[in-house]
Backbone as a ProteinNet text record, in pm:
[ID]
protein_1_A
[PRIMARY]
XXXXXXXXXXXXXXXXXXXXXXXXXXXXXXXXXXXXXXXXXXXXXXXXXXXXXXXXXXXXXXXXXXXXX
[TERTIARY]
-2083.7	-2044.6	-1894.5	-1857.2	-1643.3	-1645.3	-1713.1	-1680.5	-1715.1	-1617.4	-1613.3	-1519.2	-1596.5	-1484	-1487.4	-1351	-1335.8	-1282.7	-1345.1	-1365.2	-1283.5	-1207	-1091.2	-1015.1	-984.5	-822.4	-683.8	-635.6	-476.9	-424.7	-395.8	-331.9	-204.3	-119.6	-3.7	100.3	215.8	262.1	405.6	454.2	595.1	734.2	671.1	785.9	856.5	700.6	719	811.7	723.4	736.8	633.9	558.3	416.1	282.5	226.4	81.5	-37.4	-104.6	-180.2	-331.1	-404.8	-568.4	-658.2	-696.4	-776.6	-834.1	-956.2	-1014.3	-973.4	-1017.2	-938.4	-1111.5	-1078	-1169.6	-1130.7	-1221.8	-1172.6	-1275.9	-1268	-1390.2	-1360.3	-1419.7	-1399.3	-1266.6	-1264.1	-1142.6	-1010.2	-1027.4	-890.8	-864.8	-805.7	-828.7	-792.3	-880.8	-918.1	-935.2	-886	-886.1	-848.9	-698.3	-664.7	-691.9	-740.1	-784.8	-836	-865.3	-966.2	-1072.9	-1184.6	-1338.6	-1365.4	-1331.1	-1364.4	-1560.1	-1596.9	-1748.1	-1691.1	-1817.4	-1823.5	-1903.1	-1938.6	-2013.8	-2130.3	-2273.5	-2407.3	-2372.6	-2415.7	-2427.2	-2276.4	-2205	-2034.2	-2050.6	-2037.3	-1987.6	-1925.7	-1973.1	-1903	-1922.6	-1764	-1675	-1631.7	-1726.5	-1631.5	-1498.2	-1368.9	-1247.6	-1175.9	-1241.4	-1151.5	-1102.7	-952.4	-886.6	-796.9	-875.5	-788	-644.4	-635.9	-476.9	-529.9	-479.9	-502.1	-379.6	-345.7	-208.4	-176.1	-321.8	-288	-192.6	-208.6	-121.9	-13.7	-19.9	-15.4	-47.4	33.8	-52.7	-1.8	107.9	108.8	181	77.3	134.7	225.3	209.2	299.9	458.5	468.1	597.6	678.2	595	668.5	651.2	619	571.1	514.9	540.7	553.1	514.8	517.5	522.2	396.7	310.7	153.8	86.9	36.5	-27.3	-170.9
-1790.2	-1666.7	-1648.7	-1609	-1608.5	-1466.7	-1415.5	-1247.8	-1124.9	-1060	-991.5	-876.3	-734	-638.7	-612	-607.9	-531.8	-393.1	-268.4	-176.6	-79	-30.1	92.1	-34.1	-127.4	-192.9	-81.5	-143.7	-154.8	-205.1	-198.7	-273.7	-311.6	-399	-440.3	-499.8	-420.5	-474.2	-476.8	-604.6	-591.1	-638.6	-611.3	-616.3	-454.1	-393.9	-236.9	-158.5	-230.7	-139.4	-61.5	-75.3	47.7	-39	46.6	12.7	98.6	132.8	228	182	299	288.1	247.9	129	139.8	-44	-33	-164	-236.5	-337.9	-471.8	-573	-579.7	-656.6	-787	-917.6	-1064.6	-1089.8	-1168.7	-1238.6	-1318.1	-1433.9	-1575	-1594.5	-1579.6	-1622.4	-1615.7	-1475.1	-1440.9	-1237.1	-1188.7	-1055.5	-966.2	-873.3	-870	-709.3	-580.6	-543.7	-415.7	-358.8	-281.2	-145.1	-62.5	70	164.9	286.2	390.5	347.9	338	325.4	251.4	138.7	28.9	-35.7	-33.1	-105.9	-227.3	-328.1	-463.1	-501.6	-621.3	-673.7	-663.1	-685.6	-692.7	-852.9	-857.8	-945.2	-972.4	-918.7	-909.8	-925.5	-979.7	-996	-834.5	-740.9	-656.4	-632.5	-613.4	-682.9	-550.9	-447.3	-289.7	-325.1	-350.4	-349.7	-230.3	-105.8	-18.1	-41.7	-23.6	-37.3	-181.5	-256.4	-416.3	-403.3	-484	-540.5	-634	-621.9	-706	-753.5	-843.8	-867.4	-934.6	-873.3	-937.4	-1054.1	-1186.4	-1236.9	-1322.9	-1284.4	-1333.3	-1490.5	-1557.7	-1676.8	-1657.1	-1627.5	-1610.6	-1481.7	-1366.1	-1237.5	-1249.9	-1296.3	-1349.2	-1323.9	-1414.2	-1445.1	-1324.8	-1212.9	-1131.6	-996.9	-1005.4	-862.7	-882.7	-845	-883.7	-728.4	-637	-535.2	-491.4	-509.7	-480.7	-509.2	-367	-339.1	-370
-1118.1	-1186	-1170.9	-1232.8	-1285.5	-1302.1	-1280.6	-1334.3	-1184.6	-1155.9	-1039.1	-1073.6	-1008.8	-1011	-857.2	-819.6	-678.7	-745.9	-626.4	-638.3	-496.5	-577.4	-456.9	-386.9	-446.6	-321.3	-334.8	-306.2	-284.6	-366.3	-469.3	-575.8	-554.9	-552.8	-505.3	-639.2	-683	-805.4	-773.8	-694.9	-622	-720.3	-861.1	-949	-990	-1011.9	-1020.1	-904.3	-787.6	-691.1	-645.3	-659.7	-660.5	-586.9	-543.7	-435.9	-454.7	-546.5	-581.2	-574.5	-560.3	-537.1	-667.6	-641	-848.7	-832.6	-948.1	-931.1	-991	-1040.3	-1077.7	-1127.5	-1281.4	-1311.2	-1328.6	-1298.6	-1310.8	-1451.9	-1514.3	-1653.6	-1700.3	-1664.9	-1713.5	-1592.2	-1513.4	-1422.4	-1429.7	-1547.5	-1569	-1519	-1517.9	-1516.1	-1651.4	-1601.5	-1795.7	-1785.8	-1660.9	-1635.6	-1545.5	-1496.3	-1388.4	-1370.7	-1325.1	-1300.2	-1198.8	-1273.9	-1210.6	-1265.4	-1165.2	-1198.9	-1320.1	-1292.3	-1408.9	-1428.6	-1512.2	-1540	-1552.5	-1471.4	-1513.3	-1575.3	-1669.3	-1710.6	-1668.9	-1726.1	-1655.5	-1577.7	-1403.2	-1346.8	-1311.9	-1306.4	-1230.6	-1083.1	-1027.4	-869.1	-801.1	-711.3	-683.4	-544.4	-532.9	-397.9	-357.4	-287	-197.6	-114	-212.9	-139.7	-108.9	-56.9	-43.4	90	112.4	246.3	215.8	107.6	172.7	-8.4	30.2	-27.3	-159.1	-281.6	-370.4	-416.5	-453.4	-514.1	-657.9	-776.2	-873.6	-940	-953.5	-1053.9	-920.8	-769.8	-702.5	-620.7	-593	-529.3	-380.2	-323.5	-168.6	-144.5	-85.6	-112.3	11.3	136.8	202.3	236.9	104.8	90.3	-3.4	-51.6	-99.2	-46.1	49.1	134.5	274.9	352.8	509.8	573.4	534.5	614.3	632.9	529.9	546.3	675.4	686.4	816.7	837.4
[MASK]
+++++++++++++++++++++++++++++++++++++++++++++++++++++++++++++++++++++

């Protein structure tokens, strides 16, 4: 299955500048999705990330943010 919404992360957008509360839909292994209270597909993968860190569009959040607690 390729299709997953995580639900309440941390959204992380370190071009903006901004870190805000909201889900994040994936479909077909792409994201197809950023928000408040997003629906997934019937049979979506769903992942309770509230509290953790997402870093959309990201490959090593790492290296662009260090301070996360």
């Amino acid at each position: 299955m390729s299709d997953w919404l995580f639900r309440g992360a941390r959204l992380l957008d370190p071009v903006a500048g901004t870190e805000t509360a909201g889900d994040l839909l994936v479909v077909d292994r792409r994201i197809a999705a950023i928000g408040p209270a997003l629906e997934g597909p019937a049979g979506a993968t769903l992942v309770e990330a509230e509290g953790r860190l997402l870093a959309p569009g990201l490959i090593d959040a790492g290296v662009f943010r260090t301070d996360v607690e």
